[in-house]
C-alpha positions in Angstrom: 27.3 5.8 49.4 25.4 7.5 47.0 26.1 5.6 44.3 24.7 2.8 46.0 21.3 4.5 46.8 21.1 5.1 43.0 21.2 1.8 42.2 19.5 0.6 44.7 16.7 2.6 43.8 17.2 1.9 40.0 17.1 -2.0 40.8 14.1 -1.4 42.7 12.0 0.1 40.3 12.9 -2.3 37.4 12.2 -5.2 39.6 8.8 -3.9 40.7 7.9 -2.7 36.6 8.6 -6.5 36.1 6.7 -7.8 39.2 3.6 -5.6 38.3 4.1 -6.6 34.2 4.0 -10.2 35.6 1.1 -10.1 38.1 -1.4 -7.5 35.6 -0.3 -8.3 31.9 -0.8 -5.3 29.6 -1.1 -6.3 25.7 1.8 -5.6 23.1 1.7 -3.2 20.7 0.7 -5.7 18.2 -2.1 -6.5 19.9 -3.0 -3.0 20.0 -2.8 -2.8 16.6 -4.8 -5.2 15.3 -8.1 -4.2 17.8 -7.2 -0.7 17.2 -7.5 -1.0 13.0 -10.7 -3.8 13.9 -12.7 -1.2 15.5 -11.7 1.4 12.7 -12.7 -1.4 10.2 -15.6 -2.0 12.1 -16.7 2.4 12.2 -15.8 2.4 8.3 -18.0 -0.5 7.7 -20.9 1.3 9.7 -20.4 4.8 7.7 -20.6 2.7 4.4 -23.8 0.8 5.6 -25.0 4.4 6.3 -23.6 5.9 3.2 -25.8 3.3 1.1 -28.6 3.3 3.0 -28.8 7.3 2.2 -27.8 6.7 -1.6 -30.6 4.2 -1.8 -33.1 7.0 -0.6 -31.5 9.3 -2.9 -31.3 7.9 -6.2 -34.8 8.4 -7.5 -34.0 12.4 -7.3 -30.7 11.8 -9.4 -31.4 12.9 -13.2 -29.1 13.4 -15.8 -28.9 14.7 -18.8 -28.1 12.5 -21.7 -25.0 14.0 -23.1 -23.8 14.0 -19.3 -25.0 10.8 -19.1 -23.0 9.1 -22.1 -19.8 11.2 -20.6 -20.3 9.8 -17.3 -20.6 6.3 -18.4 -17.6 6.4 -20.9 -16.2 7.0 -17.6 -17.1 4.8 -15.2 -16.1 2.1 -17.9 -12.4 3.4 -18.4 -12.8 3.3 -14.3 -14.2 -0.4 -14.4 -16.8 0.7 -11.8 -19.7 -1.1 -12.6 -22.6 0.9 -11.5 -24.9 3.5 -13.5 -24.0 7.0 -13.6 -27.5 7.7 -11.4 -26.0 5.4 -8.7 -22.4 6.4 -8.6 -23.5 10.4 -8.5 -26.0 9.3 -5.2 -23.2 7.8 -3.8 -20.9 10.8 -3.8 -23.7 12.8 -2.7 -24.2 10.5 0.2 -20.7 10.7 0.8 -20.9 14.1 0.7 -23.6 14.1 3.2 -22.3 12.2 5.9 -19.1 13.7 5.8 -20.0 17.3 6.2 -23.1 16.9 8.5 -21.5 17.7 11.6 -20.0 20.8 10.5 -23.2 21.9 8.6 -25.1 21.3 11.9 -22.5 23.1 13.7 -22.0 26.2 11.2 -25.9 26.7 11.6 -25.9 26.7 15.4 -23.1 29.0 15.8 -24.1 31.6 12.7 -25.9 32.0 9.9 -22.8 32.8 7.9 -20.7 30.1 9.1 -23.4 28.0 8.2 -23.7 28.9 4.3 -19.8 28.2 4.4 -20.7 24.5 5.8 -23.0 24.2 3.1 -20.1 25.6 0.2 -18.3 23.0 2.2 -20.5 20.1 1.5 -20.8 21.0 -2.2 -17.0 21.1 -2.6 -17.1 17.4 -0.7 -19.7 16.2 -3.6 -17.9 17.8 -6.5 -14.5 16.1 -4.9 -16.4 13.0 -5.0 -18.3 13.1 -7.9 -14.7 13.2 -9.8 -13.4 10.3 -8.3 -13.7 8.5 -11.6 -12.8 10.9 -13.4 -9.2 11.5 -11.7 -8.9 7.8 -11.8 -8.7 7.9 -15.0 -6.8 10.5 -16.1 -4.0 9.3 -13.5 -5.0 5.5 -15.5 -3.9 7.2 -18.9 -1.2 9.4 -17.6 0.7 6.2 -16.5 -0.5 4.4 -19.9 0.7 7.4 -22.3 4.1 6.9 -20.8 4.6 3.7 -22.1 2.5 4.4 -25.5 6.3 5.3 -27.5 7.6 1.9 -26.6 4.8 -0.5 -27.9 4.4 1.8 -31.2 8.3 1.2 -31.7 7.6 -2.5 -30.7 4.7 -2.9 -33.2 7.1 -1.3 -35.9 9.6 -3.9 -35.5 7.5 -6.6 -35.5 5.6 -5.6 -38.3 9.3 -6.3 -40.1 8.3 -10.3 -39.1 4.3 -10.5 -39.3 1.1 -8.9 -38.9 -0.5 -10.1 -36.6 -1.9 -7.9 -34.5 -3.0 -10.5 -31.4 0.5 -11.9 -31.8 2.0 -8.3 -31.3 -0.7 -7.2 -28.7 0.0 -10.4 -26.7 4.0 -10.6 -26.6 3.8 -7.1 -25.3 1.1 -7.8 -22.8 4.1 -9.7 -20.7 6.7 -6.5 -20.6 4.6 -3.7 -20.1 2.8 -2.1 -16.8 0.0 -3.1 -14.9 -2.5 -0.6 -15.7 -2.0 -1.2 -19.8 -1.1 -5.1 -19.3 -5.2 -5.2 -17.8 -6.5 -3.2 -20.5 -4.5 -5.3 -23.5 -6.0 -8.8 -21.8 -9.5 -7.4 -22.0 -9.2 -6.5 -25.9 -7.4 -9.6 -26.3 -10.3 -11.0 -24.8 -13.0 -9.1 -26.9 -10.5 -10.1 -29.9 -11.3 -13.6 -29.6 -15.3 -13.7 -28.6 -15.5 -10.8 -31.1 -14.6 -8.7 -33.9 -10.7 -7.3 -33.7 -11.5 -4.1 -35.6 -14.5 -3.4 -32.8 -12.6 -4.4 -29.8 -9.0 -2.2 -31.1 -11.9 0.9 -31.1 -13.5 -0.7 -27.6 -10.2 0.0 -26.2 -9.5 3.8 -27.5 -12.7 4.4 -26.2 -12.3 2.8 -23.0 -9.0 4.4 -22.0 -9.6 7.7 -23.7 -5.6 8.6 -24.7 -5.0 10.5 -28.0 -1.9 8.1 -28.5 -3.8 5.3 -28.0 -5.8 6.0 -30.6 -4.0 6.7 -33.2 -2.1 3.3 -32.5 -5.4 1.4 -32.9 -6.1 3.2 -35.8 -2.7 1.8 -37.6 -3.5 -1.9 -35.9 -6.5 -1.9 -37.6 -5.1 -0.3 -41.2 -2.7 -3.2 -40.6 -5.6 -5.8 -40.4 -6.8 -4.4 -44.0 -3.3 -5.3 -44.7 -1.6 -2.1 -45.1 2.0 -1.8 -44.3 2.1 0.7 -41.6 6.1 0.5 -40.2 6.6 4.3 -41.3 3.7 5.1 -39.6 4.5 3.6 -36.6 7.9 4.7 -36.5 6.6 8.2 -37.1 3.9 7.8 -34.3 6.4 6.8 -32.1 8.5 9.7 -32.5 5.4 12.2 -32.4 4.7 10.5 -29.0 8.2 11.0 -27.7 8.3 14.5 -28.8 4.7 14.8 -26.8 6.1 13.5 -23.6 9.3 15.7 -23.5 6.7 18.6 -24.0 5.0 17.7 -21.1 8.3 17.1 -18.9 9.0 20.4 -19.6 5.7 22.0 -18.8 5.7 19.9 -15.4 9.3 21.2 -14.7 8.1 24.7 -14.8 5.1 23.9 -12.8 7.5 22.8 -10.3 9.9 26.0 -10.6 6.8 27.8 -10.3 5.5 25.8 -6.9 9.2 26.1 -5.6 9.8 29.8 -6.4 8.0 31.3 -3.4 9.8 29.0 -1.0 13.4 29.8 -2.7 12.4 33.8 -2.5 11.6 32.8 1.6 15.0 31.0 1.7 16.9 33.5 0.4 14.8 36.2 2.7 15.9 34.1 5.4 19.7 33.9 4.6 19.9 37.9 4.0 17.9 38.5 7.5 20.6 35.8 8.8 23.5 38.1 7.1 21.9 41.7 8.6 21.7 40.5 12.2 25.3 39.1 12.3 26.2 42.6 10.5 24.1 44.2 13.1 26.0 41.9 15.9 29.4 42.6 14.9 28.7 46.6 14.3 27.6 47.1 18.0 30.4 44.8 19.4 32.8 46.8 17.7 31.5 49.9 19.0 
């Protein structure tokens, strides 16, 4: 008998979930989805509207000076942001601005002193965003350095065959990463509209990798027709050697990051270890 009113009452409930799902229909997740990340689209388009409006105003207060200047635009070109440095420092102010208003507002109504750490708050937001470009691009030539040993061994064999350079530069262009594959098409580019000698130094500047350099430093001893195999095959294995270096020095940041949660593990397992001895001491007395 029970069972029966169980499943009577189970049968009941699903049939009215479906009668009410037929008679008011609710939208699918889906659905949900897509108005839910329209709307955020639609706030994030708002707070960059905002966000330019303010740089706008702010620009004519931006001044640089020129060695920061040069710097900041060697930057923004390894970045391929095309703005000035005066626009792209408003910017991140603005940024900074609108994301720290609220609690800047709210630090000053509550205290004085919670106020001034609003305001170190902001500035850490502007600094954070004011080396946007400049992270960029150091993660842009960490992930280029890593592939600088294979195309100096590459250029060393195909020096055995030819030299030249857009040949080399080109049949690699096809193999190699993303992030080096775009900057290899744009010197290939400047190659053709331009001088080869000015657009190998183009791209050490542009990239800004020690490696780099000294490979477009042998491409261009090779276009005065040097033969520069030993070099190559040296600068290879200097690069190599370079990389394993910094393996190892990221392996002992790592130890280092991991070492106070091992020392908590292993507090852990002896505090684990003293209450079972504790346990088993006062059972057996």
């Amino acid at each position: 008998m029970l069972e029966s009113i169980i499943l009577f009452i189970f049968f009941f409930f699903i049939g009215a979930w479906l009668l009410i799902g037929d008679l008011c229909p609710a939208p699918s997740r889906a659905v949900k989805a897509t108005v839910t990340g329209y709307h955020r689209k639609e706030k994030n388009s708002r707070i960059k509207e905002l966000s330019a409006m303010l740089a706008g105003r702010l620009l004519p207060l931006i001044h640089i000076g020129k060695y920061k200047r040069i710097r900041l635009e060697n930057t923004l070109r390894s970045a391929h942001l095309k703005e000035t440095p005066e626009e792209y420092l408003s910017k991140a102010l603005a940024n900074a601005l609108i994301n720290s208003v609220f609690w800047v507002a709210l630090g000053l109504f509550l205290s004085p002193m919670l106020g001034i750490f609003a305001v170190g708050y902001c500035v850490f937001l502007y600094h954070q965003e004011a080396r946007r470009a400049e992270k960029a691009v150091k993660k842009k030539r960490e992930q280029i350095d890593l592939e600088l040993p294979h195309l100096a061994n590459t250029i060393a064999q195909e020096l055995r065959q030819g030299r030249d350079v857009v040949r080399m530069l080109t049949s690699y262009s096809a193999v190699c990463g993303d992030l080096l594959k775009m900057e290899l098409e744009i010197t290939l580019a400047d190659m053709a509209t331009g001088v080869r000698k000015d657009a190998l130094q183009r791209l050490s500047i542009r990239v800004g990798s020690l490696g780099l350099s000294q490979i477009c430093r042998g491409l261009q001893s090779v276009m005065d027709g040097n033969d520069e195999r030993s070099y190559f095959q040296t600068t290879a294995a200097r690069l190599e050697m370079m990389q394993d270096q910094q393996t190892e020095r990221f392996i002992q940041t790592l130890f280092i990051k991991i070492k106070p949660y091992s020392i908590g593990v292993l507090c852990c397992m002896i505090a684990i270890l003293l209450v079972a001895v504790v346990l088993y001491v006062q059972n057996g007395i």
